[in-house]
C-alpha positions as CSV (number, residue, x, y, z in Angstrom):
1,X,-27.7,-0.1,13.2
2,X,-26.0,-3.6,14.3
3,X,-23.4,-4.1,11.9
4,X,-23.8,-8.0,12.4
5,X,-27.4,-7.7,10.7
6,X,-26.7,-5.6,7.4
7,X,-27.0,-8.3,4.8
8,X,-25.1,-8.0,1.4
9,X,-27.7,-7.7,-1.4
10,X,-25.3,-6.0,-4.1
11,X,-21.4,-7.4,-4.1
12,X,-19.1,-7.3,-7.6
13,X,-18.3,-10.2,-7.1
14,X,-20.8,-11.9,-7.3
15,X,-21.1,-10.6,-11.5
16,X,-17.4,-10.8,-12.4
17,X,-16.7,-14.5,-13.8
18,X,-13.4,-15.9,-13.9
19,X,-11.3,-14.5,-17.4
20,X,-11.9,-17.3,-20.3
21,X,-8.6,-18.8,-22.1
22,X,-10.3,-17.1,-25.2
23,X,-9.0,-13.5,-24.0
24,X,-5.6,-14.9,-22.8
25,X,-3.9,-12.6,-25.7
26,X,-6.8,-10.0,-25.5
27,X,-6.4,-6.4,-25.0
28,X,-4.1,-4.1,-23.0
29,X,-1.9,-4.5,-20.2
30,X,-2.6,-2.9,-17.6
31,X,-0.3,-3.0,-14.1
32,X,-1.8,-2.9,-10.7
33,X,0.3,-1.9,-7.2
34,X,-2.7,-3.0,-4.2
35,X,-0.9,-1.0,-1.8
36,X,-1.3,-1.1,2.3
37,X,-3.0,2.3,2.2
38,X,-3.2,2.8,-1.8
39,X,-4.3,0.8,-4.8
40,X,-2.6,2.4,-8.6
41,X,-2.7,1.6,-11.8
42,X,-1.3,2.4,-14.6
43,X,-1.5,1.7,-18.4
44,X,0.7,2.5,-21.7
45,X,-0.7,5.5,-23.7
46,X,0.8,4.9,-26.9
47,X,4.5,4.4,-26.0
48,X,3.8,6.2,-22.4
49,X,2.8,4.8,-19.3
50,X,0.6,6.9,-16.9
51,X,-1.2,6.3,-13.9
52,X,-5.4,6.1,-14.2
53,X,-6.7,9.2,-12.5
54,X,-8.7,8.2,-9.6
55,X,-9.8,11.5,-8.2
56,X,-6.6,11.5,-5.6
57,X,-3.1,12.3,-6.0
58,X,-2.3,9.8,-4.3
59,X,-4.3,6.8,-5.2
60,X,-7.6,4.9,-4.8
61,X,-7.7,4.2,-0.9
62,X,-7.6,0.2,-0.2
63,X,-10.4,0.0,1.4
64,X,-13.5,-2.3,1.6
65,X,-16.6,-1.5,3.3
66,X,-20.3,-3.0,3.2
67,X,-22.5,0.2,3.2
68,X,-25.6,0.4,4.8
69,X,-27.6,0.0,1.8
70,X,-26.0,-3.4,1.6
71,X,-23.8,-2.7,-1.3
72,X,-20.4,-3.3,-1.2
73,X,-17.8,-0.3,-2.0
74,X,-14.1,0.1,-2.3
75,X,-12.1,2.8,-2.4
76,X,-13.0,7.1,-1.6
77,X,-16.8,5.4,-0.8
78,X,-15.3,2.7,1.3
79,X,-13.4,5.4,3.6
80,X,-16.3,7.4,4.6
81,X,-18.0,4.2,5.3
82,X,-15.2,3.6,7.6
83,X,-15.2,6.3,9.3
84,X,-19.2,6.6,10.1
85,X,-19.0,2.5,11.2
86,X,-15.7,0.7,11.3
87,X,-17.1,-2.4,11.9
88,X,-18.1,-2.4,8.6
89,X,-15.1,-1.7,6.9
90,X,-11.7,-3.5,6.2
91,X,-8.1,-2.1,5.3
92,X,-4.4,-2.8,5.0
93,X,-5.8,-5.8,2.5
94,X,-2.2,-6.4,1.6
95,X,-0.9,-6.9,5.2
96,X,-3.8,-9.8,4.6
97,X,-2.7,-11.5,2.0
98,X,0.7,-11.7,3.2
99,X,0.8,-14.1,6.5
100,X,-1.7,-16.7,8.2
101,X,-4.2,-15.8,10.4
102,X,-2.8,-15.1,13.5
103,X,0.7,-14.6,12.4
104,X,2.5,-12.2,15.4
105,X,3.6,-9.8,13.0
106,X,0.9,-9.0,11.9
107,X,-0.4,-7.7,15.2
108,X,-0.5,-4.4,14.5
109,X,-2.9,-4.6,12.1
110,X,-5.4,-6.8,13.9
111,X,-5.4,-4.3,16.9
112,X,-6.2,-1.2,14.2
113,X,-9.2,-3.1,12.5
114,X,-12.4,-2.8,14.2
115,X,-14.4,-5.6,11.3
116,X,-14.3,-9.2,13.1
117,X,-11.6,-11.3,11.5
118,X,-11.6,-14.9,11.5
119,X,-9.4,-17.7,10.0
120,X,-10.7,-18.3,6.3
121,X,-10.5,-21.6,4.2
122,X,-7.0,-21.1,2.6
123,X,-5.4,-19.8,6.4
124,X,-5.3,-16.5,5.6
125,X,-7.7,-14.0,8.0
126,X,-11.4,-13.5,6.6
127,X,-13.6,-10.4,7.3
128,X,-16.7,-10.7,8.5
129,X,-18.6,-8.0,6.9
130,X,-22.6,-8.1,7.8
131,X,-23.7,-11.7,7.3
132,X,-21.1,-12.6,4.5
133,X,-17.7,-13.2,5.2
134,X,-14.5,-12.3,2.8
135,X,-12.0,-14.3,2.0
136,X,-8.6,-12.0,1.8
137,X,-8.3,-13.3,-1.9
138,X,-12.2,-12.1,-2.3
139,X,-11.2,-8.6,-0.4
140,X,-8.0,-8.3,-2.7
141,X,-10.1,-9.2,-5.8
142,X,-12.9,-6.2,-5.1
143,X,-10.2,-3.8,-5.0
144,X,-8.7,-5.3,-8.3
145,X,-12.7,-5.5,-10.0
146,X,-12.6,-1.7,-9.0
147,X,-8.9,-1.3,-10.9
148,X,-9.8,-2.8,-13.6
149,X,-13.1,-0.8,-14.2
150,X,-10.6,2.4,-14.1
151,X,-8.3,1.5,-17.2
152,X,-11.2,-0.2,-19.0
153,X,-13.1,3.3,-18.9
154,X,-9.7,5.8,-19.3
155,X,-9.0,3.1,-22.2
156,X,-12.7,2.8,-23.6
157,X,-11.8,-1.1,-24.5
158,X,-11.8,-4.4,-22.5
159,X,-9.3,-5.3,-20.2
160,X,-8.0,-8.8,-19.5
161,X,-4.5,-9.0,-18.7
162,X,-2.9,-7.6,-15.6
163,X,1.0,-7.1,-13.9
164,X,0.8,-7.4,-10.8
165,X,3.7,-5.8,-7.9
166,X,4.5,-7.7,-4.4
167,X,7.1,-6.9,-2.1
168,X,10.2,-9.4,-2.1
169,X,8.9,-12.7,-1.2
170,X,10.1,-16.1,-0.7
171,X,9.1,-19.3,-2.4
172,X,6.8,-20.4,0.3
173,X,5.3,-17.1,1.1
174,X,1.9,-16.8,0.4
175,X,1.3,-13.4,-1.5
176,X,2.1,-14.1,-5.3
177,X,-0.1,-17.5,-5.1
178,X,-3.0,-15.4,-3.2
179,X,-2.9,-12.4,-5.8
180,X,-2.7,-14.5,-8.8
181,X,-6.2,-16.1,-7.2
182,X,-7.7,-12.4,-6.2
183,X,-7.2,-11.5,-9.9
184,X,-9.0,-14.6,-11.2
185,X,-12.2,-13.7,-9.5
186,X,-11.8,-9.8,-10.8
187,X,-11.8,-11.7,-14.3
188,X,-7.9,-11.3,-14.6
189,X,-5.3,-13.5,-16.2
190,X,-1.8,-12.6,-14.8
191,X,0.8,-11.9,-17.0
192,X,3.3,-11.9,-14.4
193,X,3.9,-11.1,-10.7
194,X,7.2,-8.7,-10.2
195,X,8.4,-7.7,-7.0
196,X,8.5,-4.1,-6.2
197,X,12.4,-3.8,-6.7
198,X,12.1,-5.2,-9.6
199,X,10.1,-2.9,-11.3
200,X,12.1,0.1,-9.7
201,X,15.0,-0.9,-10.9
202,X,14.3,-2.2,-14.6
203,X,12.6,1.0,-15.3
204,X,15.0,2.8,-13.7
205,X,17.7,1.8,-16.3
206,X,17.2,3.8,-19.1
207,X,18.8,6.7,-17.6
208,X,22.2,5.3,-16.9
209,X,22.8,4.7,-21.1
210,X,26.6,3.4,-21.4
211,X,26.9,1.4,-18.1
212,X,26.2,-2.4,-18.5
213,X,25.1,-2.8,-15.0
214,X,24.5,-1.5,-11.5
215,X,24.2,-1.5,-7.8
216,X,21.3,0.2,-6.2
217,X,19.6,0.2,-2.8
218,X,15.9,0.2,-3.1
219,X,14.4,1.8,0.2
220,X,10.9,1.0,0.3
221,X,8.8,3.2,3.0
222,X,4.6,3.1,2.8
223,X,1.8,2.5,4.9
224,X,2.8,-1.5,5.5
225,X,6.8,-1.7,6.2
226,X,9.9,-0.6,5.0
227,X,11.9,-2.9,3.1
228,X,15.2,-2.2,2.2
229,X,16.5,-4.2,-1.0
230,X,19.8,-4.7,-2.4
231,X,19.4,-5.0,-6.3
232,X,21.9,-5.6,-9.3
233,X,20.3,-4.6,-12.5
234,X,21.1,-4.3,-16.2
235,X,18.6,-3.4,-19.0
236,X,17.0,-6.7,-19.3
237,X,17.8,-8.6,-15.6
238,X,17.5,-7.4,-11.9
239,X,18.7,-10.1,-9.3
240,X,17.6,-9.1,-5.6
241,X,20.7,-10.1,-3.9
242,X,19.5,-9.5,-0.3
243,X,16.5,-7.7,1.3
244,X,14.7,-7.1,4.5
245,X,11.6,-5.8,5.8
246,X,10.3,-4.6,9.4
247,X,6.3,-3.8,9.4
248,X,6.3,-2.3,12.3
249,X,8.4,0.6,10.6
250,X,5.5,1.3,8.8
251,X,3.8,4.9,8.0
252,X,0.4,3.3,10.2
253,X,3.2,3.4,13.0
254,X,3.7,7.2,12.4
255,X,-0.1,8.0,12.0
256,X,-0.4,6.3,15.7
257,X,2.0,8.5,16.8
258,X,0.9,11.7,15.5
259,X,-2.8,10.3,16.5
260,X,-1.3,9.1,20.0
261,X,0.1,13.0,20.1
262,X,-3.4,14.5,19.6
263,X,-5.3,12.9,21.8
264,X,-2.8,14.5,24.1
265,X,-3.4,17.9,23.1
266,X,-7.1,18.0,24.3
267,X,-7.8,21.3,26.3
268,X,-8.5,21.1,29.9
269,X,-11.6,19.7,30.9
270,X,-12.4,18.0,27.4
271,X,-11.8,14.8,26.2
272,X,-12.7,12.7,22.7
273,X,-15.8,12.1,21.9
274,X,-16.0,8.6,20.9
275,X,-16.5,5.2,22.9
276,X,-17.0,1.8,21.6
277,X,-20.4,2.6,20.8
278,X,-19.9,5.6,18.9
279,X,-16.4,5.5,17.6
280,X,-16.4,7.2,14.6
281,X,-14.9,10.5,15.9
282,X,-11.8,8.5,17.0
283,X,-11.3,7.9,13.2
284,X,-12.2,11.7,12.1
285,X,-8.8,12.4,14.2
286,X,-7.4,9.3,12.8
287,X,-7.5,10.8,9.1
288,X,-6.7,14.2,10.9
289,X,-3.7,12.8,11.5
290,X,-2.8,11.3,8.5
291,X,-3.1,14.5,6.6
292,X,-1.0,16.6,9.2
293,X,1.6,14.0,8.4
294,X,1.4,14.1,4.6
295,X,1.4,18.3,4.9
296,X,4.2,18.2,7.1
297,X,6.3,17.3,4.3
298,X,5.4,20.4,2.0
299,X,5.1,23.2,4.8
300,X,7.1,23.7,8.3
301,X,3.5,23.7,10.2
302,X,-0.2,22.7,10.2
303,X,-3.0,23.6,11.9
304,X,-5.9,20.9,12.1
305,X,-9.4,20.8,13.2
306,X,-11.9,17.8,13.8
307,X,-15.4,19.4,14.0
308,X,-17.1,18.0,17.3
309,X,-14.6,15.7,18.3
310,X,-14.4,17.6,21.5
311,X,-16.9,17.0,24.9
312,X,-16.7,18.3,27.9
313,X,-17.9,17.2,31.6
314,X,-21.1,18.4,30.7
315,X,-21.8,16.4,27.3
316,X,-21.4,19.5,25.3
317,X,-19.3,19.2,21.9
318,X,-17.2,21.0,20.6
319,X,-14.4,21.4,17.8
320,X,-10.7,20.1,18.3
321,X,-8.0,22.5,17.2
322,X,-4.3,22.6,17.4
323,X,-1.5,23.0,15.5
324,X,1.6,20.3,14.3
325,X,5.1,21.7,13.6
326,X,7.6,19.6,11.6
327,X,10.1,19.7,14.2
328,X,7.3,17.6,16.1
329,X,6.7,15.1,13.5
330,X,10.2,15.0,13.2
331,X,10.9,13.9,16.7
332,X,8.1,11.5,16.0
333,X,9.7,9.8,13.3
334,X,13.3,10.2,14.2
335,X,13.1,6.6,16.1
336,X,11.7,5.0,12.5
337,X,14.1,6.7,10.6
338,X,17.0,5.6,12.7
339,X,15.9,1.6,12.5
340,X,15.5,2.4,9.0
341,X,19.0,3.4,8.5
342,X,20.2,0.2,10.5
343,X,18.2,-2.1,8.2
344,X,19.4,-0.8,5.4
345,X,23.2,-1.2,6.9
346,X,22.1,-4.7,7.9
347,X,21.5,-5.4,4.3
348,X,24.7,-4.1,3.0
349,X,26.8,-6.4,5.6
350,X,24.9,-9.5,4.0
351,X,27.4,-9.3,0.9
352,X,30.0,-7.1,2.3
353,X,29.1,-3.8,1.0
354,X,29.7,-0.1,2.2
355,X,26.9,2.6,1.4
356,X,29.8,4.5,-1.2
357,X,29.5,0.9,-3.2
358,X,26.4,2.0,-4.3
359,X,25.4,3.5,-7.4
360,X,22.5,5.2,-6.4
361,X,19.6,5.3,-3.9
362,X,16.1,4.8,-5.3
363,X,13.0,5.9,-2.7
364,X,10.0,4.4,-3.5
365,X,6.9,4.9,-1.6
366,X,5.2,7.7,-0.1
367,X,6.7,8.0,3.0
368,X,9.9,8.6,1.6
369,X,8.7,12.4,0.7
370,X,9.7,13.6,4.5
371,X,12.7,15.7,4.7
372,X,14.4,14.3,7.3
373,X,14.5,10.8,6.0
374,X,15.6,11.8,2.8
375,X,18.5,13.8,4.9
376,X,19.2,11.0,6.6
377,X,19.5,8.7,3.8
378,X,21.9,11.2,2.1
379,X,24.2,11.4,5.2
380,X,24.2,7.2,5.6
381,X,25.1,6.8,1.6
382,X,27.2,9.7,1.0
383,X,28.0,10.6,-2.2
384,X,25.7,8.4,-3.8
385,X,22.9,10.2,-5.8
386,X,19.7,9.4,-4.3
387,X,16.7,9.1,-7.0
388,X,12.9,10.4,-5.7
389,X,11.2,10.1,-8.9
390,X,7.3,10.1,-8.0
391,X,7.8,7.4,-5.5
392,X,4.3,6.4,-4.9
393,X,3.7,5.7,-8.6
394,X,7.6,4.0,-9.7
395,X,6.6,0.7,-9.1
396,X,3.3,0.2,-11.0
397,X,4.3,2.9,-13.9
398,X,7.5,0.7,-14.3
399,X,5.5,-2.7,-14.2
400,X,3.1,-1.3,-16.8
401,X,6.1,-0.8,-19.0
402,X,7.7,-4.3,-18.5
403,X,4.3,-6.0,-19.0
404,X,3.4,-4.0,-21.9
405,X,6.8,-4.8,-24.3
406,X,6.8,-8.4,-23.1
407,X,3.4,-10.8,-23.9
408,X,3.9,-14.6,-23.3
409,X,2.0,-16.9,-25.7
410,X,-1.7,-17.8,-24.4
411,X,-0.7,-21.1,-22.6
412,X,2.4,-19.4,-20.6
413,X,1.2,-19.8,-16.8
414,X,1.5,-16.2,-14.2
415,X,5.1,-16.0,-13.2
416,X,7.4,-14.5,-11.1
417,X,9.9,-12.1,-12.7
418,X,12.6,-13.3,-10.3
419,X,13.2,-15.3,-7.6
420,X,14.5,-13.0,-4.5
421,X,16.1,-14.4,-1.2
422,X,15.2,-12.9,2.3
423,X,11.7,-12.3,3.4
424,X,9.1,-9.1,3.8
């Protein structure tokens, strides 16, 4: 199949209209966090917020794919599609949104993807996917549509109204602007846009009752950067006094390394069995990788197998098998976790603060589960209690709750929460 002829016969988007003023005050809210690797979201059971089951403990993957039927599919669909023909298929939708088309920092991601990217109308990249070609804001919105379908059937009602998280932007960064527009087409109004700090920190609150306000370091590790951010927050008010971000610190970065690390462990006289015609076994050892990293946190050693990923001189396949320690994932990740620990030092000196000014550590992001980075975070802010509290999930289970006790009146326009200094 030549992914270049598949047409798109069957795309959500092309049924979801734009939401009417009518339902501005309709409804539920429900919070969405479009991750780089996951997309959550989370709505208020009576007085509780949970996350929507998806299938995964850790998410809905943020994926988008065109399948071969021509149908468009997000999420566990859109990963196997990915991995039979990643030509067809389009990730990291976040690391999009957030810079132009061509923007060098986002170089890492453009050397990963295997769709054809262009520049689209509004700057941002497009993906070409078959003959139709996706606007980030139309790639964003197909994740939301799929969101929104979740809580509308763990709810049984209608859904209208949507928080959405970003990371810590600036005024002129793109990403608020662009995910307001991606939630228009999934038939969203926006109740408000909160940075990821934000939320932490808000709903992070109710356990200190007595103390009027507090100092807290928000380390943010996923699939797309680590940002550290320097909040102050009270029950009602979180100001973002400095913050920084480095995507190349990123848990893609450590998946290329554990990947990298395989393809090194081949036996004698074998090699992958992929090339750029057939390259789907490169991304079998891809997600191979992925999950020896995430078991790696749980249990001191793995052992992982990629049926025929393996060929030899003689084209004969065969299974790749070896087995991943900690101590080697460790040594991996050792170089992150020190430029982590320097970003988040570099933060403190912007207001002249030591790590024992802190009141307390909160890890957010999935990434932060590995041992050794939550050993060295304990050693750099010593003293200092260090709060892991479901960190994949704080964000959008804390947005749920802030969007949920606060409506603005039908003609209030999307907002931001705050505005926050630095950049992503």
């Amino acid at each position: 199949m030549n992914p270049a002829q598949l047409q798109v016969t069957d795309c959500p988007l092309d049924r979801v209209r734009p939401p009417e003023p009518a339902t501005r005050s309709q409804g539920p809210v429900i919070a969405v966090d479009l991750g780089t690797t996951t997309c959550r979201v989370a709505v208020l059971k009576g007085a509780q917020a949970v996350c929507v089951p998806s299938g995964r403990a850790d998410g809905t993957p943020s994926v988008v794919a065109l399948a071969s039927g021509g149908r468009m599919v997000t999420g566990s669909a859109a990963r196997q599609q990915q991995a039979s023909v990643p030509a067809l298929a389009t990730w990291a939708i976040k690391g999009l949104l957030a810079a132009p088309f061509g923007d060098p920092k986002m170089r890492w991601l453009y050397d990963q993807l295997r769709c054809q990217l262009v520049k689209g109308d509004d700057g941002l990249p497009a993906a070409v996917l078959g003959n139709r070609t996706f606007a980030a804001r139309e790639l964003a919105a197909l994740l939301l549509i799929e969101a929104r379908e979740r809580a509308q059937n763990f709810l049984s009602q209608p859904v209208y109204r949507a928080v959405l998280t970003v990371p810590p932007t600036r005024k002129e960064d793109p990403l608020p602007q662009t995910m307001t527009a991606a939630a228009a087409l999934a038939g969203l109004h926006v109740e408000r846009v909160i940075s990821e700090p934000t939320a932490v920190a808000l709903g992070a609150f109710p356990r200190h009752p007595g103390k009027a306000e507090r100092t807290a370091m928000v380390c943010d590790w996923g699939g797309g950067h680590f940002q550290a951010s320097l909040v102050r927050y009270s029950a009602r008010q979180c100001q973002v006094l400095a913050t920084e971000g480095i995507g190349s610190l990123c848990g893609f970065e450590l998946d290329k390394r554990v990947l990298e690390r395989l393809l090194r462990m081949f036996p004698q006289g074998y090699r992958l069995a992929a090339d750029r015609t057939n390259p789907a076994a490169l991304y079998r050892m891809a997600s191979a990788a992925e999950f020896a990293k995430i078991q790696l946190s749980e249990q001191p050693e793995t052992r992982i197998r990629v049926p025929l990923a393996a060929v030899n001189a003689a084209g004969q396949a065969g299974d790749f098998e070896a087995v991943l320690t900690r101590k080697d994932l460790e040594a991996m990740a050792k170089p992150l976790i020190d430029s982590a620990i320097r970003l988040c030092e570099q933060v403190l000196g912007q207001k002249t603060l030591f790590p024992g000014d802190m009141d307390e550590v909160i890890l957010v992001g999935e990434q932060c589960r590995m041992p050794l980075f939550r050993e060295r975070i304990q050693e750099f802010f010593i003293q200092v209690p260090i709060r892991l509290d479901e960190p994949g999930q704080a964000a959008v289970l804390s947005a749920v709750r802030l969007g949920g006790n606060s409506t603005p009146p039908p003609s209030s326009p999307p907002r931001t929460m705050t505005p926050v200094p630095g950049r992503r």
